[in-house]
C-alpha positions in Angstrom: -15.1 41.8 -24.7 -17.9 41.5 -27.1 -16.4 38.2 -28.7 -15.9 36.8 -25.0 -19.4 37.4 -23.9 -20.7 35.9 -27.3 -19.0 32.7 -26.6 -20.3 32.0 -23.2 -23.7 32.6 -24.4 -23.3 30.4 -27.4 -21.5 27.9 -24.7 -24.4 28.3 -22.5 -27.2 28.0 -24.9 -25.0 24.7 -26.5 -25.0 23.0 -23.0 -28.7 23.9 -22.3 -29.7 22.4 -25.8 -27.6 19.5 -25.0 -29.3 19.2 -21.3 -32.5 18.6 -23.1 -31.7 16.5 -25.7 -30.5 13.9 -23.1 -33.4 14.2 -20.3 -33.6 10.7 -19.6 -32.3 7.3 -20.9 -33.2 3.3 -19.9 -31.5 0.1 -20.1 -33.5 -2.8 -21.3 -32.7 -6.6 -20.7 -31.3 -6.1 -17.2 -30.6 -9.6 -15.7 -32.7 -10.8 -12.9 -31.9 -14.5 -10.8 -33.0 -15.8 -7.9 -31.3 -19.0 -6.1 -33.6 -21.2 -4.1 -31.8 -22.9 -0.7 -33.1 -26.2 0.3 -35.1 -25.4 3.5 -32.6 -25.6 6.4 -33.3 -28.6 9.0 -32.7 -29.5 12.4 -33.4 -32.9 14.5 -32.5 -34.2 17.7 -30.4 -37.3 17.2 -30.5 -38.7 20.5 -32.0 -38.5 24.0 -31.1 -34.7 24.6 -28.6 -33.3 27.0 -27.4 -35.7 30.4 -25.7 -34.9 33.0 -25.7 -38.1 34.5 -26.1 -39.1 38.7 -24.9 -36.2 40.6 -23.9 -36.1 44.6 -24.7 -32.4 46.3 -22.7 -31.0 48.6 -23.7 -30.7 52.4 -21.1 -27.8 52.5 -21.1 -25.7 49.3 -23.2 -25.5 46.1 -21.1 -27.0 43.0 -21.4 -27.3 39.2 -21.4 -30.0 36.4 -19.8 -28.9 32.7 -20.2 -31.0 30.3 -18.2 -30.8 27.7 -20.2 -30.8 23.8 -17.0 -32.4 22.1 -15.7 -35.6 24.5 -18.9 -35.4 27.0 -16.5 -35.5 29.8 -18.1 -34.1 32.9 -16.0 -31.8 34.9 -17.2 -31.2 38.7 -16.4 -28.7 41.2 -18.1 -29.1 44.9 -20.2 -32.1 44.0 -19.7 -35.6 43.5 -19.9 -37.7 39.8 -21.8 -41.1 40.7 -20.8 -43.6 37.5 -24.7 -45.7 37.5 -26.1 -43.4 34.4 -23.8 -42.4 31.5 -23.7 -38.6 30.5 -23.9 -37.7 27.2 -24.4 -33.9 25.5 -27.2 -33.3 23.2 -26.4 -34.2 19.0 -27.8 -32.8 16.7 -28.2 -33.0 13.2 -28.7 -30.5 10.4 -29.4 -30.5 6.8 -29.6 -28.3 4.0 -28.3 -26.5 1.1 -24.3 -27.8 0.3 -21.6 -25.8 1.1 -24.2 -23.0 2.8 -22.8 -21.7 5.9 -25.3 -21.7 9.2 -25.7 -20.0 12.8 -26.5 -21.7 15.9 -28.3 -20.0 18.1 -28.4 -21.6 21.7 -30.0 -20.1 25.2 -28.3 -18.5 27.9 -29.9 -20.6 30.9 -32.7 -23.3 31.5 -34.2 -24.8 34.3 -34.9 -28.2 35.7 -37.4 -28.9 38.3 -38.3 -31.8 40.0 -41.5 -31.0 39.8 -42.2 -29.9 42.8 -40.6 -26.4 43.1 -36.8 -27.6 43.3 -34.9 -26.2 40.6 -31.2 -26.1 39.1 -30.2 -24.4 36.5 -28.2 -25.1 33.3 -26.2 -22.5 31.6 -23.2 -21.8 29.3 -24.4 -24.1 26.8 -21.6 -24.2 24.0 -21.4 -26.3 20.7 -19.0 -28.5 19.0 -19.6 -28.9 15.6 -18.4 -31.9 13.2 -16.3 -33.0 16.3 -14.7 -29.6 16.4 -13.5 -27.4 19.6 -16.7 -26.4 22.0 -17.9 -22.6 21.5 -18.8 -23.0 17.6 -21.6 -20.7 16.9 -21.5 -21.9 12.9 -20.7 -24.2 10.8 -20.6 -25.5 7.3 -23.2 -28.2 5.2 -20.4 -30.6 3.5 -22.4 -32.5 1.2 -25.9 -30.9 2.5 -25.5 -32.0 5.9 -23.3 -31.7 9.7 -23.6 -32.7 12.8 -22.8 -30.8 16.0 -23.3 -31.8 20.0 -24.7 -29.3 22.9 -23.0 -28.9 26.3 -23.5 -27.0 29.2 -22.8 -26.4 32.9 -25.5 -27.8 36.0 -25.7 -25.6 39.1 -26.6 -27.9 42.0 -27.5 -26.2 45.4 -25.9 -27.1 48.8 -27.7 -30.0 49.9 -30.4 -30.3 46.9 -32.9 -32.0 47.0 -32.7 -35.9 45.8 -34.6 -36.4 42.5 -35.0 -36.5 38.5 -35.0 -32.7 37.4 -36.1 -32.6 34.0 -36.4 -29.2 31.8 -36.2 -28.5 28.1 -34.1 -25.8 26.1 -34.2 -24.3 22.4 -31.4 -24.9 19.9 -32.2 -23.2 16.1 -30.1 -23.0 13.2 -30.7 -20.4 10.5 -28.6 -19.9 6.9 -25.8 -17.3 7.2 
């Protein structure tokens, strides 16, 4: 018993000494980097988002999709008139190769004629490089892409006749 008991203490007093000798330690030379990203860009590459000539119903209130990757226009309840061409909004974005990216679009706008007749435009979607709309990202080949805004017009029964005109926010932002 007397041996036993001497061993733990001379364990303990081994692991205690030991404890102190190694209180603290450091590494020196630790790497640091840092890569620097070529500011992200965005631009408006032509006259925005169209929906083109648009014929109201007397009976129901309709939509207008317009679709980001062929700029077809789809209607239901409302008539397409053919004298001014629809287009969706392009866009262009540059930055840092091969970085990934987020679009970030709204979830409505309005148009007004200005004089308190409004329609609204909502489920905007993207097509990016010519790709299938709802993209919410894409990818800078050789520092730059391209991608077109859609979007569906409500139109009232019987709305008013005029040129609504609004505005909506597109961003971008590195992944």
């Amino acid at each position: 018993m007397k041996v036993t008991s001497s061993l733990i203490l001379c364990a303990a007093m081994t692991a205690s000494v030991t404890a102190l000798a190694q209180s603290s330690a450091t590494v020196t030379g630790v790497p640091v980097s840092a890569q620097i990203f070529t500011p992200i860009t965005l631009a408006l590459s032509n006259g925005g988002l169209v929906f083109g000539d648009v014929i109201a119903s007397t009976t129901a209130s309709g939509t207008v999709a317009l679709n980001p990757q062929t700029e077809a226009r789809t209607a239901t309840s409302v008539t397409l008139a053919t004298t001014h061409s629809a287009n969706s909004a392009h866009f262009s974005v540059g930055g840092e190769s091969g970085a990934a990216y987020a679009i970030t679009l709204p979830a409505s706008s309005t148009l007004s004629d200005g004089a308190s007749h409004n329609m609204t435009v909502d489920t905007f979607q993207a097509s990016v490089a010519a790709g299938a709309p709802g993209a919410t990202t894409g990818t800078l080949t050789g520092g730059a892409q391209t991608f077109n805004v859609g979007a569906t017009l409500h139109v009232s029964i019987s709305q008013l006749a005029g040129t609504y005109t609004g505005t909506f926010d597109v961003s971008v932002a590195y992944n």
